[in-house]
C-alpha positions as MATLAB code, in Angstrom:
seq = 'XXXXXXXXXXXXXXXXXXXXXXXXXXXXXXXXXXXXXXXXXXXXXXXXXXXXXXXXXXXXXXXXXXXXXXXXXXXXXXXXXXXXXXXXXXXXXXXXXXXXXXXXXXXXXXXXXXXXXXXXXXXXXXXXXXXXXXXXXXXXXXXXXXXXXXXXXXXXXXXXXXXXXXXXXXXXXXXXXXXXXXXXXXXXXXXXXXXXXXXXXXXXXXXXXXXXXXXXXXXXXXXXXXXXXXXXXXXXXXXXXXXXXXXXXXXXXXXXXXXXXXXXXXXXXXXXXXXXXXXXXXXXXXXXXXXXXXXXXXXXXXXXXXXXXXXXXXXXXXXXXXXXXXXXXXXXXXXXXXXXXXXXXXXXXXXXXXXXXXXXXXXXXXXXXXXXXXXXXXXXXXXXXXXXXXXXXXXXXXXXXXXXXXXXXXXXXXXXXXXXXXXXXXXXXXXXXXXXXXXXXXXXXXXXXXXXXXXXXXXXXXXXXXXXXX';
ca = [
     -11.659   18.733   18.911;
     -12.899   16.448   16.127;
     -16.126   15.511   14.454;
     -17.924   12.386   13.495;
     -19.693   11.101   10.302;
     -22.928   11.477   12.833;
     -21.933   15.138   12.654;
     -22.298   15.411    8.896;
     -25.438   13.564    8.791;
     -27.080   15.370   11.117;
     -26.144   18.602    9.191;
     -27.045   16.701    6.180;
     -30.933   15.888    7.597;
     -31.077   19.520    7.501;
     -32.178   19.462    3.852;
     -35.567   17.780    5.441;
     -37.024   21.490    6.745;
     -35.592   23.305    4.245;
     -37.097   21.829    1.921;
     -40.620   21.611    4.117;
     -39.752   26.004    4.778;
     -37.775   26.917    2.384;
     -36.194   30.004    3.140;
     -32.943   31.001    4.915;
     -34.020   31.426    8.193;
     -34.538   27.306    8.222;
     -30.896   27.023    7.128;
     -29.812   29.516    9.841;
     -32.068   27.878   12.685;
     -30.399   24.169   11.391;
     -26.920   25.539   11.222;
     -27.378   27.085   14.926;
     -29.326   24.161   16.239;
     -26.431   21.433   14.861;
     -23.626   23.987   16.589;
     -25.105   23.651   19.579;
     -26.142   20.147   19.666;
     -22.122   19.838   18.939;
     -20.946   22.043   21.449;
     -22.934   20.393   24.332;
     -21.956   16.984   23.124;
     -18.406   18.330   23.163;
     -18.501   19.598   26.852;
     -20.148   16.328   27.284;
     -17.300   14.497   26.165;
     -15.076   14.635   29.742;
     -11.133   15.161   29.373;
      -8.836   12.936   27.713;
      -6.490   13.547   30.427;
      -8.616   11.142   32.217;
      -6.658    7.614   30.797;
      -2.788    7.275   31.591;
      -1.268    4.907   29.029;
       2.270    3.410   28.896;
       4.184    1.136   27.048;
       5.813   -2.009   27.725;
       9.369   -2.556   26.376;
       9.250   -4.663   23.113;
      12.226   -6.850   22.287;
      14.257   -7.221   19.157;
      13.685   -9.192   15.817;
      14.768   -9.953   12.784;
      13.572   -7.704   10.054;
      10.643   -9.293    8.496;
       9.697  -10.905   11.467;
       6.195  -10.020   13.734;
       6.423   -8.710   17.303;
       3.293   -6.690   19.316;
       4.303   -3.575   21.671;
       1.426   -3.297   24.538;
       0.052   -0.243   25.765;
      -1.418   -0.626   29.053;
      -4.116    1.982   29.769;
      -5.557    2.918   32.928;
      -8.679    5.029   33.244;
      -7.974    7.494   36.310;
     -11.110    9.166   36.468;
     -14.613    8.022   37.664;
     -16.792    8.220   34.447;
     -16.337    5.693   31.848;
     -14.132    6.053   28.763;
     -15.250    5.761   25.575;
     -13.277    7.039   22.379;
     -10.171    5.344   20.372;
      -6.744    5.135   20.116;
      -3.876    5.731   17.695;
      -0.232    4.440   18.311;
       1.637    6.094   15.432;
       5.359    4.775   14.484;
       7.527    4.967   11.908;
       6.070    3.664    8.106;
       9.241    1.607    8.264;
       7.504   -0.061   11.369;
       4.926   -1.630    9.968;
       2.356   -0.669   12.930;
      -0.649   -2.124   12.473;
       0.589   -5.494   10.400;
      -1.820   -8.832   11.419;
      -0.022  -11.777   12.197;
      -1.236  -14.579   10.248;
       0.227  -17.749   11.579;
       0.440  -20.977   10.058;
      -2.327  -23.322   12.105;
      -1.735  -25.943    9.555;
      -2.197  -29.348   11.055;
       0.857  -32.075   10.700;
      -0.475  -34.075    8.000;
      -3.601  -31.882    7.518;
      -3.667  -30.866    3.481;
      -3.878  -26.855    2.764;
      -7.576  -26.869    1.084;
      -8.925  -28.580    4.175;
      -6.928  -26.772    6.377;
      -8.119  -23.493    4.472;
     -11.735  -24.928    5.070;
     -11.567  -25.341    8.393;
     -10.496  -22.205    9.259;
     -13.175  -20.662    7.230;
     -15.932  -23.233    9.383;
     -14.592  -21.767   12.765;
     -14.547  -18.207   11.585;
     -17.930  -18.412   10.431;
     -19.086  -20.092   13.608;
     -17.672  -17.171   15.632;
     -19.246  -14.580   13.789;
     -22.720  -16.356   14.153;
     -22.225  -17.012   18.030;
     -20.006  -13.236   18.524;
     -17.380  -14.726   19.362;
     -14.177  -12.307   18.706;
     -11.889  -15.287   18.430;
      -8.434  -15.872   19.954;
      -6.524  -12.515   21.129;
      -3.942  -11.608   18.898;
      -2.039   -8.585   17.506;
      -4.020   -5.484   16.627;
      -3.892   -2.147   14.194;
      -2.647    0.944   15.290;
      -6.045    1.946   16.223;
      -8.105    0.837   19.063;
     -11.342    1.415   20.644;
     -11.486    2.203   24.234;
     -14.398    1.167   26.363;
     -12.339    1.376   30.015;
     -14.564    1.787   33.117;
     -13.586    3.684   36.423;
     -10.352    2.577   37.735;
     -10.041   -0.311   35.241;
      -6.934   -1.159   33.273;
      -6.782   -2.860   30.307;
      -3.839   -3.965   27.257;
      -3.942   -3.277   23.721;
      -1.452   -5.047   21.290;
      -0.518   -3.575   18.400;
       1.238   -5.480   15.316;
       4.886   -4.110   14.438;
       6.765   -5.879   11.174;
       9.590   -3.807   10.143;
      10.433   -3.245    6.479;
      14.063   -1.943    7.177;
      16.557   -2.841    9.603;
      17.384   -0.787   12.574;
      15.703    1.189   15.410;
      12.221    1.732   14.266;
      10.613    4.448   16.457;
       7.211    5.311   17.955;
       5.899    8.755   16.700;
       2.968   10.282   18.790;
       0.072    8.696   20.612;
      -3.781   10.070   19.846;
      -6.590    9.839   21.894;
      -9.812   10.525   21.138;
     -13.044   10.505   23.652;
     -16.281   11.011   21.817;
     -19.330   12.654   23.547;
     -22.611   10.858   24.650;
     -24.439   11.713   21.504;
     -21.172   10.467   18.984;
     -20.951   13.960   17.145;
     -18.017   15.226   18.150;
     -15.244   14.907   20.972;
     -11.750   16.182   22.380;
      -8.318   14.768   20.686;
      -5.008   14.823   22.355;
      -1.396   13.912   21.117;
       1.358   12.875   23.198;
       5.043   11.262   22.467;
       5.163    8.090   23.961;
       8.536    6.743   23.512;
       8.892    3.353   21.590;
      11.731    1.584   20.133;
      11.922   -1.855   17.544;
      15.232   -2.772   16.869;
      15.339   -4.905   13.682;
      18.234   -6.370   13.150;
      19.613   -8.490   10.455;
      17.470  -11.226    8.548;
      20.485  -13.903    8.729;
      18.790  -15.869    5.441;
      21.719  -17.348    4.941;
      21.748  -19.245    7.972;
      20.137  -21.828    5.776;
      23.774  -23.143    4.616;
      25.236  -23.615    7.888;
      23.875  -27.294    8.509;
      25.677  -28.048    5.401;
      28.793  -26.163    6.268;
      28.892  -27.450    9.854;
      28.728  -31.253    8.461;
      31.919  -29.715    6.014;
      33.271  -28.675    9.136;
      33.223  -31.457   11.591;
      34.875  -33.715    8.244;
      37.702  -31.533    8.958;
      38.187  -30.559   13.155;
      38.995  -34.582   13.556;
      35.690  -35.867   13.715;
      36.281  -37.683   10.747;
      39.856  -39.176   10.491;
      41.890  -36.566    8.951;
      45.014  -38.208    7.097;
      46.946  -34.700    5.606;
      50.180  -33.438    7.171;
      51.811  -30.183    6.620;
      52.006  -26.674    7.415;
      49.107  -25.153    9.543;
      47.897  -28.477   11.047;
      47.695  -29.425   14.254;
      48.366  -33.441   16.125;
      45.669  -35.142   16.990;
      46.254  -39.389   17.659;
      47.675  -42.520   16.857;
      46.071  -44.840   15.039;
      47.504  -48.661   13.631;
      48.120  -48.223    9.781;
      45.829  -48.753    7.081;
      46.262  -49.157    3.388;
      46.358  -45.955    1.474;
      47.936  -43.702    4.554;
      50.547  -41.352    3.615;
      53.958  -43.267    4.524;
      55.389  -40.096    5.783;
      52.517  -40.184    8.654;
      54.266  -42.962   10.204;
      55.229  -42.390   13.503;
      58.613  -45.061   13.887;
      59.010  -44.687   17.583;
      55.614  -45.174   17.946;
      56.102  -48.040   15.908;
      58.958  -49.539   17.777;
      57.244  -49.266   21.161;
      53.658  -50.802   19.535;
      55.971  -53.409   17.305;
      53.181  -52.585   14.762;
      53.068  -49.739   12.247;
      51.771  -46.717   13.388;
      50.363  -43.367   11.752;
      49.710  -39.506   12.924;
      46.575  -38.236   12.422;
      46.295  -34.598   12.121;
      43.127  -31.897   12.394;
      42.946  -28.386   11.440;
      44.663  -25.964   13.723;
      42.113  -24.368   15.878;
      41.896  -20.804   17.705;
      43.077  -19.182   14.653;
      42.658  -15.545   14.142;
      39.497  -14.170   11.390;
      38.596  -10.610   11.301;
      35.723   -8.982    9.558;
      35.552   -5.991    8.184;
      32.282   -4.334    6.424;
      32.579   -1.280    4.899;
      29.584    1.013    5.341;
      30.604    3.920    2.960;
      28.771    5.029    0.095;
      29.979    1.653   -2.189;
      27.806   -0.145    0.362;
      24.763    2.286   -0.261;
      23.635    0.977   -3.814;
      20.804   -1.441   -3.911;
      20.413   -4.724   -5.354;
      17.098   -5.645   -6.195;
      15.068   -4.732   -2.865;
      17.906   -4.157   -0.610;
      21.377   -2.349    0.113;
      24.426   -4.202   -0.969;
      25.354   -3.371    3.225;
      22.513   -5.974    3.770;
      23.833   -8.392    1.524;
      27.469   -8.185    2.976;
      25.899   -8.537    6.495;
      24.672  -11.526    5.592;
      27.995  -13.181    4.161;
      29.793  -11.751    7.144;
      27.368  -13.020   10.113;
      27.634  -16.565    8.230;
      31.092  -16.854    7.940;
      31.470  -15.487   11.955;
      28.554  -18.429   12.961;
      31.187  -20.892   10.578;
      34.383  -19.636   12.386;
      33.301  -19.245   16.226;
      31.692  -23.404   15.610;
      35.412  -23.764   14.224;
      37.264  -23.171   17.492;
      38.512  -19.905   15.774;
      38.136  -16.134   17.586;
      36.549  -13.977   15.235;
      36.651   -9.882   15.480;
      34.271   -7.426   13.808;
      34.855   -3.462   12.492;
      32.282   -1.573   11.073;
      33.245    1.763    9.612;
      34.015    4.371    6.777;
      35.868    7.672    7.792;
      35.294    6.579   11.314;
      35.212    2.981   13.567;
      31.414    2.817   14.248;
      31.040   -0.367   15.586;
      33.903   -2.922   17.320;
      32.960   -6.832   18.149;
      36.001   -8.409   20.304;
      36.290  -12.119   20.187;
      36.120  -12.375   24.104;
      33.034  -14.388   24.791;
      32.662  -16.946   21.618;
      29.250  -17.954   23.004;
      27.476  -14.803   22.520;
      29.272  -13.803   19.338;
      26.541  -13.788   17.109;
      24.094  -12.212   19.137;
      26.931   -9.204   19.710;
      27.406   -9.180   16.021;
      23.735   -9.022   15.210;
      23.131   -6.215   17.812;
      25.977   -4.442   16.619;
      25.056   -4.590   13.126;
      21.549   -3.709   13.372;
      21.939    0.486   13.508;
      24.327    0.584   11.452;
      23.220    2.637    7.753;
      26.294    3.629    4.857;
      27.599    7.049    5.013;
      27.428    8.904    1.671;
      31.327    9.519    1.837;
      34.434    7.629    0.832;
      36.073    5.150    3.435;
      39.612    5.834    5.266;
      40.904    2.416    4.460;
      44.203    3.747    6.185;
      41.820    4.010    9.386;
      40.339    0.834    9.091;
      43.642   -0.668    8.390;
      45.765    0.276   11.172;
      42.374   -0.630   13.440;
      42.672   -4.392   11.506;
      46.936   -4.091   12.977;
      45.711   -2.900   16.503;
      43.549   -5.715   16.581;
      45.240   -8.777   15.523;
      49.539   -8.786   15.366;
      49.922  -12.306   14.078;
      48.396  -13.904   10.701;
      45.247  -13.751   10.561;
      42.576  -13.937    7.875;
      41.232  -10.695    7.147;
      38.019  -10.573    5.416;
      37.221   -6.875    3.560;
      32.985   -7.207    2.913;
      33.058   -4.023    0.351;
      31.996   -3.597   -3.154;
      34.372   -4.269   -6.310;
      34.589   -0.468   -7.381;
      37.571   -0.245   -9.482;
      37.747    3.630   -8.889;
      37.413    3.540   -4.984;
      39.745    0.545   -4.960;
      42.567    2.231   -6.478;
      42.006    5.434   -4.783;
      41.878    4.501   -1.374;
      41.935    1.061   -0.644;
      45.087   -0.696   -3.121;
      47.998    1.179   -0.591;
      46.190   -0.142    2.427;
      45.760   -3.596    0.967;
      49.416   -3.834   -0.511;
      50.120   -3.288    3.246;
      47.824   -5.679    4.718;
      48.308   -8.177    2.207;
      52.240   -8.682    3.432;
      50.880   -9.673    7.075;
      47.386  -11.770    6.530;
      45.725  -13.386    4.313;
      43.233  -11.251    2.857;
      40.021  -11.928    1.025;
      37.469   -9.341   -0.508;
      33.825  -10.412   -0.111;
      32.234   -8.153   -3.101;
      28.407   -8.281   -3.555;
      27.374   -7.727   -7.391;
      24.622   -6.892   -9.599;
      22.873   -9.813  -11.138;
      21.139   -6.967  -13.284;
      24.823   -6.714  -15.133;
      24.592  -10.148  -16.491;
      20.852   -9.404  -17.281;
      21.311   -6.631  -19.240;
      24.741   -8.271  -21.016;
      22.520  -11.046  -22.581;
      19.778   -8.674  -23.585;
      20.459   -7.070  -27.371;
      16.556   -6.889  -28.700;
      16.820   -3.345  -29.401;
      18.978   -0.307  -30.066;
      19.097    0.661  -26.294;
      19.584   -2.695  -24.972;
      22.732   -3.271  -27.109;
      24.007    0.484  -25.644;
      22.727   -1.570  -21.983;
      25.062   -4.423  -22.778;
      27.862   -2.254  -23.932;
      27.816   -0.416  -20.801;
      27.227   -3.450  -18.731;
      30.625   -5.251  -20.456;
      32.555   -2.370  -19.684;
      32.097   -2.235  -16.278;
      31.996   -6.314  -15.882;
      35.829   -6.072  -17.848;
      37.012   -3.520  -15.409;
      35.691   -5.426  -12.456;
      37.693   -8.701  -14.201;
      40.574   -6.230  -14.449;
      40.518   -5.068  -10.841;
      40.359   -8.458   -9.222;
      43.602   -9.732  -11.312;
      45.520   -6.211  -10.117;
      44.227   -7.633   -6.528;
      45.355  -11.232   -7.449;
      48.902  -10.258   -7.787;
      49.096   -8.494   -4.169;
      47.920  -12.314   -3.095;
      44.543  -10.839   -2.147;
      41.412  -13.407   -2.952;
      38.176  -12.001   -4.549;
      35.028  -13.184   -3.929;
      32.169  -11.643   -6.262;
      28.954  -12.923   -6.359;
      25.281  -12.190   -6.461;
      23.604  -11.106   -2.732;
      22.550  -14.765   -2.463;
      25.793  -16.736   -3.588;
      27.958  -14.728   -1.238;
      27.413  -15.759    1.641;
      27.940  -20.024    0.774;
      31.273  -19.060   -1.356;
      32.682  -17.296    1.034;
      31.783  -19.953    3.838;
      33.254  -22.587    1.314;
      36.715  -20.571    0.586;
      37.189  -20.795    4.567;
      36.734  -24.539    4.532;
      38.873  -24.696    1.977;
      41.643  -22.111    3.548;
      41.186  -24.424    6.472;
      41.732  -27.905    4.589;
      44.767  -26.974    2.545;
      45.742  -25.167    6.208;
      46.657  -22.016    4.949;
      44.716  -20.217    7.485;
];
């Protein structure tokens, strides 16, 4: 049961005859004569068992992005139904966000685009027009006749990444007289998977152009270890003499040179460490966001490479496995796989996820370790497992760091700023310290801010695959 703010104004008219009889029999008589007036309009009201609703299945986005579940509501009974709705989810959700698209004309300039949408929203509200359909709040007003069906669409834009879940679903149907009516609750299962943002995608036009200068595209004229043949071609001034092919040459009785390209189908394996390093947060996200990001950008760069490309997720456990069987669908696996995926407030088994990098990959490979620079946790756990791997692939750590460090380094106004920057030099000079320890197993470091990651470890690949040491 629930009440309405025609309830309290009714009870609130009361002060009219008291104040005409004042006495407390008037108060009584009010008091009795709202109750009832309530109670009639509640029997009034009809069941809210009367509407059947259900929910269409509402597909995966990226987070940040705007998608609409429906609820499709049927009214079963044969009286009208009048009351409202409330699809609950998750604050994580967003339920309830408006989509505001961009009807910007090509050419049109913002102010005049800004006044003409003002012009047809004013003309709608003087003709009553609602305007186009579009996504809704959470809460709806129903109005469904006798056998009628009808859709609602409400707005979902997820703040977090992951399965974002429905809660409960309200109903309300208000009496004839609007002073009260009947409420009802139900769970009415709902899922929004967010999954990665991929901003970095951004650099892969650029990287893809690097690319295709390299796969033979573009005339390739280096020679040596970890390149592949590719074609003859006459000689040219400025080719390497020791290109020259002299049986070619012979046959041709004109000088010919090899041309090589970057071996393809090499091996790359990911792996992203979602133990409690990964948990901090830089600026307004996790550093397992950030590493994500570098690691779904460097998988896009590989699989457009010719190269097979595995992914491990995992801390104490393997929580997530991507095989480099179908190369088409690689990112969309990875993405997928990815998106439920939160850090574990617990140190990783890098001795697990080592032996799972040797299970998956026997020959040389490039093994890319997406976890934070923590000089503690690296020489607890992961230096033995990396002395190992390093003998067998070539490893590179992809590190995510703290802008803030450098921030608070260059700020000395006061007394606690200076102790700031102290603290913030310490831990830079260990992280410097670390990373030449790591240098000496042959392992590369990458550390860089959340949004330089991603491009410098994209560019030490092209470069890995231009010297062909991959």
């Amino acid at each position: 049961m629930f009440v309405t703010g025609r309830f309290a104004l009714l009870v609130a008219l009361g002060a009219i005859p008291v104040v005409v009889w004042p006495s407390g029999r008037t108060v009584l008589a009010w008091a009795a004569l709202v109750l009832v007036v309530a109670l009639l309009d509640l029997l009034l009201a009809g069941a809210t068992t009367a509407v059947t609703v259900t929910r269409g299945k509402t597909p995966p986005i990226r987070l940040g992005e705007h998608t609409t579940t429906r609820l499709s509501v049927v009214n079963t009974s044969g009286r009208r139904y009048r009351g409202r709705l409330r699809d609950a989810w998750q604050p994580s959700a967003g339920a309830g966000a408006a989509q505001h698209p961009d009807r910007r004309a090509a050419g049109e300039p913002g102010l005049a685009a800004g006044l003409a949408r003002r012009g047809e929203n004013l003309a709608r509200q003087l003709s009553g027009d609602p305007g186009p359909p579009g996504p809704q709040a959470n809460r709806q007003d129903l109005n469904v006749g006798p056998g009628e069906r009808q859709f609602f669409d409400v707005g979902l834009r997820p703040t977090r990444r992951g399965d974002r879940l429905a809660i409960r679903l309200t109903l309300r149907r208000n009496g004839p007289l609007g002073l009260a009516g009947r409420q009802r609750s139900l769970f009415l299962p709902g899922t929004v998977r967010a999954l990665p943002a991929f901003d970095s995608r951004k650099h892969l036009p650029s990287r893809l152009a690097s690319l295709r200068q390299l796969d033979g595209r573009s005339a390739v004229r280096t020679r040596g270890q970890g390149t592949e043949f590719d074609s003859l071609r006459d000689y040219v001034e400025g080719d390497d003499v020791r290109s020259i092919d002299w049986r070619a040459t012979a046959r041709r009785r004109s000088t010919v040179v090899r041309t090589w390209q970057p071996e393809r189908d090499r091996h790359v394996v990911i792996v992203l460490d979602t133990s409690r390093t990964s948990a901090g947060r830089i600026g307004d996200q996790p550093r397992l966001d950030a590493a994500m990001d570098a690691a779904l950008l460097l998988a896009a760069l590989a699989s457009h490479a010719g190269d097979r490309v595995d992914f491990i997720a995992g801390d104490r456990a393997i929580h997530k496995k991507v095989r480099a069987t179908r190369r088409v669908n690689l990112l969309n696996e990875m993405v997928t796989a990815m998106a439920p995926l939160e850090s574990a407030l617990l140190e990783a088994d890098w001795g697990l996820l080592g032996a799972e990098v040797s299970r998956t990959v026997g020959q040389r490979a490039l093994v890319v370790l997406c976890t934070p620079l923590e000089p503690a946790a690296i020489a607890e756990s992961l230096l033995p497992t990396l002395a190992v791997l390093a003998q067998r692939y070539q490893v590179v750590i992809a590190s995510v760091s703290d802008p803030a460090l450098d921030e608070m380094l260059a700020d000395r106004s006061d007394t606690a700023a200076a102790y700031r920057a102290a603290a913030s030099a310490r831990t830079l000079t260990q992280r410097e310290e670390t990373a030449a320890v790591l240098a000496k197993l042959g392992v590369t470091v990458i550390d860089r801010g959340p949004a330089e990651l991603p491009p410098a470890l994209a560019d030490h690949y092209l470069s890995l695959k231009a010297r062909g040491q991959l």
